[in-house]
C-alpha positions as CSV (number, residue, x, y, z in Angstrom):
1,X,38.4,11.4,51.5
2,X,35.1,13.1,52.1
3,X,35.6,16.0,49.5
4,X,36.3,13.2,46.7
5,X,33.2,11.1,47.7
6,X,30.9,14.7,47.5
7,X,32.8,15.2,44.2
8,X,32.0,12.0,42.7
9,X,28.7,12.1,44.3
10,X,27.5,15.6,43.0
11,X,28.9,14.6,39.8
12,X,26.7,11.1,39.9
13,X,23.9,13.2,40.5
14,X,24.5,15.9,38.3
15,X,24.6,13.2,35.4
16,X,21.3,11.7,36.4
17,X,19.6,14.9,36.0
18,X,21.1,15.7,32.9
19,X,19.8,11.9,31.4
20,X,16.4,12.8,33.2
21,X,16.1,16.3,31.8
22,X,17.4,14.9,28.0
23,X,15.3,11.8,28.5
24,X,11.9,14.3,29.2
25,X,12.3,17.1,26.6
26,X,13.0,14.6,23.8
27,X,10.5,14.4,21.1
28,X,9.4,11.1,19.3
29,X,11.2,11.0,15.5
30,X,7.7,9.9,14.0
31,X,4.1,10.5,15.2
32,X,1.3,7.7,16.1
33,X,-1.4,7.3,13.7
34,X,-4.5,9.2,15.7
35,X,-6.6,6.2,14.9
36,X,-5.3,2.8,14.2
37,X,-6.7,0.5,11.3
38,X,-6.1,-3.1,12.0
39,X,-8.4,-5.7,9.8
40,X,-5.8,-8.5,10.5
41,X,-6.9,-12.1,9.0
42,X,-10.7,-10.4,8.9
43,X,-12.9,-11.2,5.9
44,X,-14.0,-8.1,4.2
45,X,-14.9,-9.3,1.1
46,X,-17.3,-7.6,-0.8
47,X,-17.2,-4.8,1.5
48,X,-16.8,-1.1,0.2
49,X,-14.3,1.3,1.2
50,X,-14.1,3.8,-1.9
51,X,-13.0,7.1,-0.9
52,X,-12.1,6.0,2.7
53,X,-8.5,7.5,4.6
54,X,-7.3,4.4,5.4
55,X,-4.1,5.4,5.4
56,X,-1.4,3.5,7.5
57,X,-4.3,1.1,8.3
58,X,-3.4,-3.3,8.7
59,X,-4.6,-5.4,6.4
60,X,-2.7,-8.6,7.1
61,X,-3.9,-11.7,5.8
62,X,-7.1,-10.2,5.1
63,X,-9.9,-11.5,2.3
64,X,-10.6,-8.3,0.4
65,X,-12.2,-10.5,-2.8
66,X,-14.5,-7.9,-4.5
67,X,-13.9,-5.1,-2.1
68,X,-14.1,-2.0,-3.1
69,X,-11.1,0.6,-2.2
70,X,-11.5,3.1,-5.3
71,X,-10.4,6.1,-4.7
72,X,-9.6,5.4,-0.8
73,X,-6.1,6.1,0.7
74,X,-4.0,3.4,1.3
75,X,-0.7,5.3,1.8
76,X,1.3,3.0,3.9
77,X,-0.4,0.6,4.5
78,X,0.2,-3.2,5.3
79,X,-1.5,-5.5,3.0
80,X,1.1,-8.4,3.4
81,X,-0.6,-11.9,2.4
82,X,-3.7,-10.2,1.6
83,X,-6.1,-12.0,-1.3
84,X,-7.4,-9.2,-3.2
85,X,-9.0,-11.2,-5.9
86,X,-11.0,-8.7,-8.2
87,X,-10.9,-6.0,-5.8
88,X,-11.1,-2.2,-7.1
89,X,-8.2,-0.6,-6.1
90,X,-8.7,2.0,-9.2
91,X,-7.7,5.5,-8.3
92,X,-6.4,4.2,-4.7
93,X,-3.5,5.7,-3.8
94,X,-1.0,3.1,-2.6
95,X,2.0,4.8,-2.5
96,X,4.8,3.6,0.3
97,X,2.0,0.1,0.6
98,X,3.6,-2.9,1.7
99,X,2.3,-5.2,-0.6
100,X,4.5,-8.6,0.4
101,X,2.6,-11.6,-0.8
102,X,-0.8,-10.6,-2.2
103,X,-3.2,-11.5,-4.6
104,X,-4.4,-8.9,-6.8
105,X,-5.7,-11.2,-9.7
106,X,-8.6,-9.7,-12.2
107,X,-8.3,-6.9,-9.7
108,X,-9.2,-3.1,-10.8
109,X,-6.0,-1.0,-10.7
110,X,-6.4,1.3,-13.0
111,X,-4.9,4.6,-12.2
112,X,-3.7,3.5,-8.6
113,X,-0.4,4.7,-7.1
114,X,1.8,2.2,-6.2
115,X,4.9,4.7,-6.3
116,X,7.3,3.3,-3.8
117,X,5.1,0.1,-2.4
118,X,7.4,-2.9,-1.8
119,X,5.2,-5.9,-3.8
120,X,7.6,-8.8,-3.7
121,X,6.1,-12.2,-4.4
122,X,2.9,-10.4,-5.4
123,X,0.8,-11.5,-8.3
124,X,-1.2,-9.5,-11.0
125,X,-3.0,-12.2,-13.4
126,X,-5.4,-11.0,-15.2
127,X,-5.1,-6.9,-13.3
128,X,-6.1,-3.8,-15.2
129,X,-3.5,-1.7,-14.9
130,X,-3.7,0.8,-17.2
131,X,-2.7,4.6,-15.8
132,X,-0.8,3.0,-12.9
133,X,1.7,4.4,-11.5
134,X,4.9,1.9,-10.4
135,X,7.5,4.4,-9.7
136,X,10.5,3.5,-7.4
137,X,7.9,0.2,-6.6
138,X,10.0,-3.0,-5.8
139,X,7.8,-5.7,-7.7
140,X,9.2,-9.3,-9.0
141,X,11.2,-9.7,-12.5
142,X,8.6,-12.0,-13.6
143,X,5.6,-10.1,-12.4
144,X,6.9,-6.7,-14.3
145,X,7.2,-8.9,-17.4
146,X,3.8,-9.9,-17.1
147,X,2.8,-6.1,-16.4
148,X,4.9,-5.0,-19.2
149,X,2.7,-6.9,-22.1
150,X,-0.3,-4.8,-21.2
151,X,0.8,-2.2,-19.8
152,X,-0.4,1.2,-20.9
153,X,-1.9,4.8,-19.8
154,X,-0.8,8.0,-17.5
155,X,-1.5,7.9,-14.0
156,X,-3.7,11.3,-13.9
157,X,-2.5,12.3,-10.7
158,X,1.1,11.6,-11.0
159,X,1.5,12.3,-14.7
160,X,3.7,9.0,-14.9
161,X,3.1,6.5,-17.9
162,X,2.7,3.1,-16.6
163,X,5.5,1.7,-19.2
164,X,7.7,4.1,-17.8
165,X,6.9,3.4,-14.1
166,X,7.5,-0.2,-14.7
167,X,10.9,0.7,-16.8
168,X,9.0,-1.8,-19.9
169,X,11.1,-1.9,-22.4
């Protein structure tokens, strides 16, 4: 009885170190941001960004009227429910964004990146969009129609047409 309880024991604790050891030498499957953005439900309008990494950075519900993000880097970042009313965004770099819900009307956007950005429920009145790059970008049916009637221009980073980024007919 004692040799099957020092069996079952050892392997008990063999097990535990195993989990241990696996559990201590495992690496992380994506890397932290060194710095973390986070201008949740501030008010920076008017403020200026250009040329700024903001990349991953939170902007949730933020007021961004006038601001100015040309040229900054905004790859992945969270702009859900943000009001972006004539805002430059041109030459911003966008791609991956998640867009969900905000207001972009009479905003700058010419020659941004928006390859891959989820923008559903996302308005564009009135947005100059010309050398924008859509590609792979969920955006509304409606919304692309709208795009569509003025869209025009190659995104001069990507080489991608804005038409054919927004698959215009």
């Amino acid at each position: 009885m004692k040799s099957v309880f020092r069996i079952f024991l050892s392997l008990v604790l063999s097990l535990v170190l195993a989990l241990g050891w696996v559990l201590l030498s495992a690496t992380p499957a994506f890397a932290l941001p060194k710095t973390s953005i986070n201008y949740t439900n501030i008010n920076l309008s008017d403020r200026d960004f250009s040329n700024s990494d903001l990349a991953g950075g939170t902007f949730v519900a933020a007021e961004m009227r006038g601001t100015n993000f040309q040229g900054a880097d905004l790859t992945n970042a969270i702009l859900t429910k943000g009001v972006l009313l004539n805002a430059n965004l041109s030459g911003a770099n966008l791609s991956g964004a998640l867009a969900d819900r905000v207001t972009f009307d009479g905003a700058n956007l010419t020659n941004a990146n928006f390859s891959e950005a989820i923008m559903t429920r996302t308005r564009f009145f009135d947005a100059a969009i010309s050398g924008a790059d859509f590609t792979d970008a969920i955006i509304d049916a409606y919304q692309v129609a709208i795009l569509c009637e003025k869209a025009d221009g190659v995104n001069p980073v990507t080489g991608v047409s804005t038409r054919e980024s927004l698959g215009c007919p």
